[in-house]
C-alpha positions in Angstrom: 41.5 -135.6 -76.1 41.6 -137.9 -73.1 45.5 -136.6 -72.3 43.8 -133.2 -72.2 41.4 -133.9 -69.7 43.9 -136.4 -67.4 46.0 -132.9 -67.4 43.3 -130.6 -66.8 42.3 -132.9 -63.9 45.6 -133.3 -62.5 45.8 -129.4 -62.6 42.8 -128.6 -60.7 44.5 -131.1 -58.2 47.2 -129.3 -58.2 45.8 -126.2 -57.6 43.1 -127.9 -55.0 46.4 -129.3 -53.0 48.1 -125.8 -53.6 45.2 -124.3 -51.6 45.2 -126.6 -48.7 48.8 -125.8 -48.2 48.8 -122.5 -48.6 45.7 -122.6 -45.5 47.5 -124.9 -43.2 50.4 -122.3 -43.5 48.2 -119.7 -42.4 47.4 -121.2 -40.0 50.6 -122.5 -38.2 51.6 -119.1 -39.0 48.7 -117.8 -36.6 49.4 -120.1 -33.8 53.3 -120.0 -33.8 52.5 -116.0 -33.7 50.1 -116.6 -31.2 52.2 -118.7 -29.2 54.9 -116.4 -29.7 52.9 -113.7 -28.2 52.7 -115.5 -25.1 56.0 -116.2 -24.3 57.1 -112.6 -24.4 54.4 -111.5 -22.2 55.2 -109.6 -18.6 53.6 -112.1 -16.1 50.9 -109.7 -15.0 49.8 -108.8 -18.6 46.9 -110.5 -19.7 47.4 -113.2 -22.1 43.8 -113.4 -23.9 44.2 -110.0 -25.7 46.6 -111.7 -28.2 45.0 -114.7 -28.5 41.5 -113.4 -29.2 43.5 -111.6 -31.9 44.9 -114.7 -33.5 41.3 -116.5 -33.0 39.7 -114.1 -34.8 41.1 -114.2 -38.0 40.4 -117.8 -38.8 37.2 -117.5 -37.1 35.5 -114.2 -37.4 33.5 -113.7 -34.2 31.8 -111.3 -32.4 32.3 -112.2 -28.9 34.5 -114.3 -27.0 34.8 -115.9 -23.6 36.7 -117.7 -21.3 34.4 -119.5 -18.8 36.2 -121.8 -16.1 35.1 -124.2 -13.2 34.1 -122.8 -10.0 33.7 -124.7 -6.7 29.8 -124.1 -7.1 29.9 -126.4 -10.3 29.0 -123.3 -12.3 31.2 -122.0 -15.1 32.3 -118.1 -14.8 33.3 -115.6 -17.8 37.0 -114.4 -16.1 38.2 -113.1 -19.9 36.0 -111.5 -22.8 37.1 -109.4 -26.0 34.2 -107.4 -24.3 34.8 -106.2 -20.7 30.7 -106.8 -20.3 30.8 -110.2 -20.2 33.0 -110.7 -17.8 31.3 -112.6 -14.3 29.2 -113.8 -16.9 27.7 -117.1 -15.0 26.5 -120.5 -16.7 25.4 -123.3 -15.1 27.1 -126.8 -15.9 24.5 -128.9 -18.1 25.0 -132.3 -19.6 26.3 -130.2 -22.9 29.0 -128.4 -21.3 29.8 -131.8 -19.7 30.6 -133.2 -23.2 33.3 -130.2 -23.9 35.1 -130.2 -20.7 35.5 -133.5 -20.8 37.6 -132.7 -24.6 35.2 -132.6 -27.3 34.7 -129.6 -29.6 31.2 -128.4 -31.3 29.4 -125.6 -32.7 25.5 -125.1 -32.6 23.5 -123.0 -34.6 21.9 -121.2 -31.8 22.2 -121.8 -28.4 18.1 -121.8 -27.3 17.4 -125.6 -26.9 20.6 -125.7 -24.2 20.0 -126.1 -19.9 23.2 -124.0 -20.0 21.6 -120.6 -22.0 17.9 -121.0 -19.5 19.0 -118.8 -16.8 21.5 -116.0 -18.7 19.9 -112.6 -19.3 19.6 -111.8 -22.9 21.0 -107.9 -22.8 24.6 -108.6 -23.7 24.8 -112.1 -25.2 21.8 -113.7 -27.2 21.0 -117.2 -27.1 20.2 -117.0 -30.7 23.8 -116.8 -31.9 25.9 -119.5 -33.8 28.5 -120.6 -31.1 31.3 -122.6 -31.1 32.9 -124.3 -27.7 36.7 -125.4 -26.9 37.8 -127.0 -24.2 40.4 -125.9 -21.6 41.9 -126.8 -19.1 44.9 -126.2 -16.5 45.6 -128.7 -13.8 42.7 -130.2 -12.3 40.5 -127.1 -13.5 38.3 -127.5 -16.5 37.0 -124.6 -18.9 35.0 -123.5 -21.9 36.7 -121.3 -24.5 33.0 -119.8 -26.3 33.0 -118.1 -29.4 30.1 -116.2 -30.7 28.5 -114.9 -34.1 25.9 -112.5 -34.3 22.6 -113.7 -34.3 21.6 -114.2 -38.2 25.0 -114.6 -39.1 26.8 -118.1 -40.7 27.3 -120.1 -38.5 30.3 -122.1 -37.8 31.3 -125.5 -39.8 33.3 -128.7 -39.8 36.6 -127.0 -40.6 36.4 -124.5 -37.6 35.9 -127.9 -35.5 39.3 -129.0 -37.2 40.9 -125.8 -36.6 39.7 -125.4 -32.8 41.2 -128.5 -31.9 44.4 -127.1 -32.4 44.0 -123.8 -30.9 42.3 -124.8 -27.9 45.6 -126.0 -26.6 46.9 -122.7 -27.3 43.3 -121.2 -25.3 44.6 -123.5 -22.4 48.3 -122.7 -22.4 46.8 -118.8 -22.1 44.8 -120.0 -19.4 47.7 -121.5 -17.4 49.6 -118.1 -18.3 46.4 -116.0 -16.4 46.4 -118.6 -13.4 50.3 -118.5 -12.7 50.3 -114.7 -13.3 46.9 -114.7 -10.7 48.7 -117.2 -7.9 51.8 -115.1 -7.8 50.0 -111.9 -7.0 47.7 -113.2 -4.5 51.5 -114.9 -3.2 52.7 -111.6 -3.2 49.6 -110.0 -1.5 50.1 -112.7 1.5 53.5 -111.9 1.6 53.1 -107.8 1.8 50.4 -108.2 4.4 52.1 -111.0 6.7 54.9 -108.3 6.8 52.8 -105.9 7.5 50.9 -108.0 10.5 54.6 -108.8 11.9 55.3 -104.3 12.0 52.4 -104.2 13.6 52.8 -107.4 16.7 56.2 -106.3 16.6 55.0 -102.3 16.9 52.9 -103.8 20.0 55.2 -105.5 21.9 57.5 -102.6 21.9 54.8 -100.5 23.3 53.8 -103.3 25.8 57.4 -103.2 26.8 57.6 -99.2 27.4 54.3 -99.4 29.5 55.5 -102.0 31.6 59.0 -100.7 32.0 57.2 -98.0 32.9 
């Protein structure tokens, strides 16, 4: 009788163990395709399409946003799943602090936070489970903010465990978004400093003709 239940036990192990595995695959599977993603983007594609995608099926939100550091010490929304949200504008409270300086956390709703006081309620409520990532690139700091509908469960322990690992990935997207954004505006200077020497050079020639003339 005891040998039967030692073997029962062992196989509910077993199976327990089978099931972690069989997550964390998923999971490495998600970020590897994620990641993956990124490095065959064009450099002026943006990279948060795909990695909302691979966010979304561990975590099962409803909005998502990318809010990093402006020289105001506010926080701006410059990616969403949901083209609304973007210019989205929080200020930076002694919560948001906490996560840009590396630590990840979920509330249940967002009501009690400085951050939420000041952010009209018609596209995002403040009643909605969250969950915050940090990013970063360089010496700019970031939010990565994912959001359930209001009502709906919110998020645990194990999507702190999993976020961990794919804010890296939220950052690297980040850094992808800021090169691709530095090498236009590069670009830009260069088209119109060409265009500003056609121009002086366009006016000395005619400076020349009216005084050889």
């Amino acid at each position: 009788m005891g040998t039967s239940e030692e073997l029962r036990e062992t196989l509910v192990a077993l199976q327990r163990e089978n099931e972690r595995l069989r997550a964390e695959k998923l999971e490495a599977n998600l970020l590897l395709h994620a990641l993956n993603s990124l490095l065959r983007l064009q450099i002026d594609e943006d990279p948060f399409p795909s990695v909302f995608e691979s966010l979304y099926d561990l975590f099962a939100f409803e909005q998502a946003m990318v809010l990093v550091e402006r020289d105001d010490r506010s926080l701006a929304c410059v990616a969403a799943n949901q083209s609304r949200l973007l210019g989205y504008r929080f200020p930076i409270g002694a919560f948001f602090k906490k996560i840009m300086n590396g630590r990840v956390a979920t509330t249940f709703d967002n009501g009690a936070l400085e951050e939420w006081e000041q952010v009209p309620g018609t596209e995002i409520s403040r009643r909605q489970p969250a969950l915050y990532l940090p990013i970063a690139v360089r010496d700019r700091h970031g939010i990565l903010v994912l959001l359930r509908a209001p009502g709906q469960e919110p998020f645990d322990r194990s999507h702190v465990a999993l976020a961990k690992k794919f804010s890296v990935l939220a950052s690297h997207a980040l850094a992808v978004k800021h090169t691709s954004q530095l090498i236009h505006a590069s670009e830009t200077r260069a088209l119109a400093a060409e265009e500003a020497s056609r121009i002086k050079n366009l006016f000395i020639a005619n400076m020349s003709h009216e005084l050889r003339t």
